[in-house]
C-alpha positions, -999 to +999 in steps of 0.1 A: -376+800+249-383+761+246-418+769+227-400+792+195-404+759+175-442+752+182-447+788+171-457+778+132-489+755+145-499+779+165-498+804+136-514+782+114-547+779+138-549+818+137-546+823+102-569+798+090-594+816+113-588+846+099-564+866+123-533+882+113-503+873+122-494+905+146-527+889+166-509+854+165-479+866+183-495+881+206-517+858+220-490+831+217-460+852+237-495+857+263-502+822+260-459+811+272-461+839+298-490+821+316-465+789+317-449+809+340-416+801+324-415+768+342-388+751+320-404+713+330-440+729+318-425+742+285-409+715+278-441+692+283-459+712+255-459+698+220-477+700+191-512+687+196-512+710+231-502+738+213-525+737+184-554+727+214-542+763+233-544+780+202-580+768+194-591+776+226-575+810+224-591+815+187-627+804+205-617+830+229-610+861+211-645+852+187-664+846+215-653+888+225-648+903+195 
């Protein structure tokens, strides 16, 4: 997948929030199934978009747990 190399800032919004890492590659291997594996949508992702899913995702799972 185009995304494996965004994975680490996307880890680093989880764990400085407190969730484990198990919750981190979850949400994230969630998060690049709802691209929809659209190479030209993966490959617009970087880092500030990833780290924006993943505080939006963080929100998310606070906002429900």
């Amino acid at each position: 997948m185009a995304l494996e190399y965004l994975y680490t800032h996307w880890k680093s919004i989880f764990l400085a929030s407190g969730f484990t890492d198990d919750v981190a590659q979850e949400e994230y291997q969630t998060w690049c199934e709802g691209l929809g594996g659209d190479l030209d949508n993966e490959f617009q992702q970087n880092e500030f978009s990833v780290r924006s899913a993943a505080k939006e995702a963080v929100n998310e799972l606070k906002e429900y747990s």
